[in-house]
matplotlib code that plots the C-alpha trace (Angstrom):
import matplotlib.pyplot as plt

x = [106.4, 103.8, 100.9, 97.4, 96.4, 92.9, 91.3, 88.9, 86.1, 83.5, 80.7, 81.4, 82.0, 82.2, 84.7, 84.2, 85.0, 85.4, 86.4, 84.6, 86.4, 84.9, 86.9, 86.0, 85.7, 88.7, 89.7, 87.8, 89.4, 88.3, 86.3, 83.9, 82.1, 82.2, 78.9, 78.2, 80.8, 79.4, 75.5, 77.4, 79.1, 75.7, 73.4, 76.1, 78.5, 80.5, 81.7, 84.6, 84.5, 87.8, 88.2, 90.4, 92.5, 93.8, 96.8, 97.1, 94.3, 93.7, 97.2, 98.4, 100.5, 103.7, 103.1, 105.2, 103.9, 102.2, 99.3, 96.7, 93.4, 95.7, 98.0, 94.9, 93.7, 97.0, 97.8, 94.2, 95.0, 98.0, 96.5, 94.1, 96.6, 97.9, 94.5, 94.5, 90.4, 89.7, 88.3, 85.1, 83.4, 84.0, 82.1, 83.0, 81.7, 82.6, 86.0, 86.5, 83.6, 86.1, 88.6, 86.9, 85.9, 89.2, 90.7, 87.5, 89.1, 93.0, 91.6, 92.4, 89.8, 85.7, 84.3, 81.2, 79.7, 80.2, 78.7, 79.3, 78.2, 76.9, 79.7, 79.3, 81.7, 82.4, 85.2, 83.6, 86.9, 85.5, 81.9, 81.8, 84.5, 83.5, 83.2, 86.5, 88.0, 86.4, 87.8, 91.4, 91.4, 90.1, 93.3, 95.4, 95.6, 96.3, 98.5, 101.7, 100.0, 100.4, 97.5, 97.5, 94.1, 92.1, 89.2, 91.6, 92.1, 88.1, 88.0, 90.4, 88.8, 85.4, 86.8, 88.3, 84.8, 84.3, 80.7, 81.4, 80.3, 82.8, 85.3, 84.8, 84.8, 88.6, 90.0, 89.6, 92.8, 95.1, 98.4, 100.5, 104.1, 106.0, 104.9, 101.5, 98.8, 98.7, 96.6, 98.4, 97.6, 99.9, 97.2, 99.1, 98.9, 95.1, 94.6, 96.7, 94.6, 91.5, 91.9, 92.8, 89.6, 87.6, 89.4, 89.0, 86.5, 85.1, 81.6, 81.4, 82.7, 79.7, 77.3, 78.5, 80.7, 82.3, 80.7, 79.8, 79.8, 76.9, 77.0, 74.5, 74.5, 73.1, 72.9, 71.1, 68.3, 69.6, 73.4, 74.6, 77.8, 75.8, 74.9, 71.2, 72.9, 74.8, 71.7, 69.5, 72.4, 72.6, 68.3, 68.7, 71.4, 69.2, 66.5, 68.4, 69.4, 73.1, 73.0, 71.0, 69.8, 68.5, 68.0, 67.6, 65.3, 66.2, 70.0, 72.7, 76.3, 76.6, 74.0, 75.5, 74.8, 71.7, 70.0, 71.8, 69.1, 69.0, 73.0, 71.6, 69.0, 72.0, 74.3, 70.7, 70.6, 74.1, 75.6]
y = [34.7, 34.7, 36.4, 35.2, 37.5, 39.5, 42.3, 44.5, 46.1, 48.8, 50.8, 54.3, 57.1, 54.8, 54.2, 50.4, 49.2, 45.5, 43.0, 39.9, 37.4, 35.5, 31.9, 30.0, 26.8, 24.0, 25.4, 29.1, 32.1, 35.1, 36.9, 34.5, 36.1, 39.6, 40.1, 38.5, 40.9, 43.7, 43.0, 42.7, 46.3, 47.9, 46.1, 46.7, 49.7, 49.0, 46.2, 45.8, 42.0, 40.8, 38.3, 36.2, 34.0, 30.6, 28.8, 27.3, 29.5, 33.2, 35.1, 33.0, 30.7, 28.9, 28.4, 25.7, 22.8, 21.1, 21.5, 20.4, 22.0, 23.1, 24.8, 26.5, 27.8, 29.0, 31.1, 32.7, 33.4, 35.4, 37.2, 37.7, 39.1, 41.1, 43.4, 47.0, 46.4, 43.5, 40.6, 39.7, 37.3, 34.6, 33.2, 30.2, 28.1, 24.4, 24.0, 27.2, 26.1, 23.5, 25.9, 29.0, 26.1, 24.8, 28.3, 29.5, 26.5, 27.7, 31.8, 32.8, 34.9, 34.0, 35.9, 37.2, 35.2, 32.6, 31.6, 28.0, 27.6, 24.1, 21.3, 18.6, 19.3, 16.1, 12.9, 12.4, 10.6, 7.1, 8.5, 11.2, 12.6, 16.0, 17.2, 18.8, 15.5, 15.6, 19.0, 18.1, 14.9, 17.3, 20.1, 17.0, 16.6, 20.0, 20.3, 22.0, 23.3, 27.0, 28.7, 32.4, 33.1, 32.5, 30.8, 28.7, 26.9, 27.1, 25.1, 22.6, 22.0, 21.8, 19.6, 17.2, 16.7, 20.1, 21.9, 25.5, 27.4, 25.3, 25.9, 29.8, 29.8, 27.7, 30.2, 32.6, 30.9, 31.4, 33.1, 34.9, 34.2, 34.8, 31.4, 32.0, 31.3, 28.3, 27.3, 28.9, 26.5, 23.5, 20.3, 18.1, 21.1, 21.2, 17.6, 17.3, 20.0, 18.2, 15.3, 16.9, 18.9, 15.5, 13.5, 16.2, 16.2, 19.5, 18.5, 18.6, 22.7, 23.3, 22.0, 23.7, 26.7, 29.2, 30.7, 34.5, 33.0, 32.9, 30.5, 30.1, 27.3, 27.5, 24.4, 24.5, 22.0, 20.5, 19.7, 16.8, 18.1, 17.9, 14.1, 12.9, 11.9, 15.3, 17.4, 15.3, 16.7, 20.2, 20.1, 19.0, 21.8, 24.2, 22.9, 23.0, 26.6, 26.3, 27.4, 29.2, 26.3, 27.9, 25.4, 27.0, 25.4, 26.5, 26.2, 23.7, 24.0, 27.1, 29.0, 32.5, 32.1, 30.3, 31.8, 35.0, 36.0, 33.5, 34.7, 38.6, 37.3, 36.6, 39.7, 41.7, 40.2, 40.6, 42.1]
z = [102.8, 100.1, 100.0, 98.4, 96.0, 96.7, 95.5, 98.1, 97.1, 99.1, 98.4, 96.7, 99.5, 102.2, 104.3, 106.0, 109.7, 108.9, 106.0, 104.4, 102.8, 99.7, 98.8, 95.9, 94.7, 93.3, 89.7, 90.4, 91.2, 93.6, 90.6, 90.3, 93.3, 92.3, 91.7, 95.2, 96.7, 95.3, 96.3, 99.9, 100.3, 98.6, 100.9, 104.2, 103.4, 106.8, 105.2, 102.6, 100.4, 100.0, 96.6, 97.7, 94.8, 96.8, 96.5, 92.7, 91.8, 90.1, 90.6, 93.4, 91.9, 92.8, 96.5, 98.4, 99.4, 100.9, 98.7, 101.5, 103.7, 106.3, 104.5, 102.2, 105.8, 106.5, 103.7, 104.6, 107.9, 107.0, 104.8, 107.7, 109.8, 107.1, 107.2, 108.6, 108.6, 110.6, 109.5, 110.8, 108.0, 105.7, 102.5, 101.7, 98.3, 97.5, 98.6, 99.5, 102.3, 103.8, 103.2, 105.8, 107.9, 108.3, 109.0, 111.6, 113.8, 113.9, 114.1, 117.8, 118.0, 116.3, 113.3, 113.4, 110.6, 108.1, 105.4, 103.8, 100.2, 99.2, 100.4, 102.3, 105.4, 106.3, 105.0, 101.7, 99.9, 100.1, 98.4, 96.6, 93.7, 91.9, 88.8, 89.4, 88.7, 84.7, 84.0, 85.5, 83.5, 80.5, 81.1, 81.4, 78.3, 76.8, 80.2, 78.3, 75.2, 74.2, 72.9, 70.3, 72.0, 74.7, 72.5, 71.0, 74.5, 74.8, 71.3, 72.4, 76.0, 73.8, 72.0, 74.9, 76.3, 78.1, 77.4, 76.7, 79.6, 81.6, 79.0, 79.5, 83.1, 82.8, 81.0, 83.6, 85.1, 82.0, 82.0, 79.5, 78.6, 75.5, 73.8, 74.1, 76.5, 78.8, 81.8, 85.0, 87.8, 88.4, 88.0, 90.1, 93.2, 92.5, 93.0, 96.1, 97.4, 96.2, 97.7, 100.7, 101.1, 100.1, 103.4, 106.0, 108.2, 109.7, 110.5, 114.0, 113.5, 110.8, 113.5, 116.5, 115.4, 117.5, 120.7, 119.0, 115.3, 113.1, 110.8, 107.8, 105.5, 102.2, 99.9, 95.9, 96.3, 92.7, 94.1, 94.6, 96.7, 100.1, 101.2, 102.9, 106.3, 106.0, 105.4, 108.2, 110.9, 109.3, 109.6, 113.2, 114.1, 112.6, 114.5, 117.7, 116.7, 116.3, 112.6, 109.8, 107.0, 103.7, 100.9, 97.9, 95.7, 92.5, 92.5, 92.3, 93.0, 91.6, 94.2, 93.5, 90.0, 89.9, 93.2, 93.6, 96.1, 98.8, 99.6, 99.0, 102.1, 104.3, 103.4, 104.7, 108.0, 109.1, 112.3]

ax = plt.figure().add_subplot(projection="3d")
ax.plot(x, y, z, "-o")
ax.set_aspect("equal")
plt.show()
């Protein structure tokens, strides 16, 4: 059975009691949270942050199908189980949100906290299609290209329509091979798993999680991944208690970039 890849890191001299797993967004890889992961085990030494790369993604290519939210939560949850540590949180940004969400409901046992990074939980196929969809339509069309360098597959994303940051961040998923480079994940995967995470529904677990699970929500004020009538039942369960809300002003999608310190807030206050 395949095994996502991951790479754990924790505090220098310490010796942690429990694992955090970070899961990123469609077309990201685990490394993108680094920085976040790191802030965690400096801030809470008894806890080790696991990057997790998901199926398609990173160095976890060339899983079976199907390429779905269930199966995404699946490969998670053996990983899980794969632990010596145990695992007692989850981070979870864009569809990497759905993705914790989807595996907090088939865990036998609750975490102790999750945190859900700026996506709208709920079916949002028939409303809402993400910028993902621009860049995949972008790599289309360099889909079997092999590159001599890495900014040579920057220039010809640039070139396609991609703005340059973007561009740099994409190339974080290419591979090596004796033509060249190319881009590793299979495009066709990624959309299956895409769509997938856009039908599900897991709203009624974001507003009533787990007996014993902590859930905080955190959402960049300037996103448009998160819908009114989604954000009017997240205000109300926060209201009621049920979950932590924290809106940061500042932010869009990419909170952990562009508000580092309303996640650092959470890491502080964990169990």
């Amino acid at each position: 059975m395949l095994k996502l890849a991951h790479h754990t890191l924790t505090a220098t001299g310490e010796r942690p009691t429990k694992a955090f797993l970070f899961l990123h967004g469609i077309l990201g890889l685990g490394n993108n949270w680094r920085g976040m992961a790191r802030a965690l085990v400096e801030a809470r030494p008894e806890w080790a942050a696991v990057l997790v790369d998901l199926r398609h993604h990173g160095d976890s290519l060339n899983f079976p199908p199907p390429d779905d939210l269930e199966a995404a939560a699946s490969d998670v949850r053996t990983l899980i189980d794969s632990f010596e540590l145990p695992v007692r949180g989850i981070l979870g940004h864009s569809f990497g949100g759905k993705v914790a969400l989807q595996t907090m409901r088939e865990l036998p046992e609750p975490l102790e906290v999750a945190i859900i990074v700026d996506v709208d939980p709920s079916d949002t196929e028939a409303r809402s299609r993400p910028a993902a969809e621009r860049f995949i339509a972008i790599l289309r069309t360099i889909e079997y290209r092999r590159f001599d360098s890495r900014r040579d597959f920057i220039e010809a994303l640039v070139e396609g329509g991609s703005d340059q940051a973007s561009a740099e961040w994409l190339a974080m998923n290419l591979v090596r091979d004796e033509e060249g480079f190319r881009f590793g994940p299979d495009l066709d995967a990624i959309e299956h798993l895409l769509d997938s995470h856009l039908a599900t529904d897991l709203m009624e677990l974001c507003l009533s999680p787990p007996a014993g699970t902590r859930l905080h929500f955190i959402r960049g004020a300037r996103s448009s991944a998160v819908a009114p009538e989604t954000m009017e039942r997240l205000e109300a369960a926060a209201a009621a208690g049920k979950i932590d809300l924290i809106v940061a002003p500042d932010a869009g999608h990419n909170v952990h970039v562009q508000a580092p310190d309303a996640i650092r807030g959470v890491f502080e206050r964990l169990p």
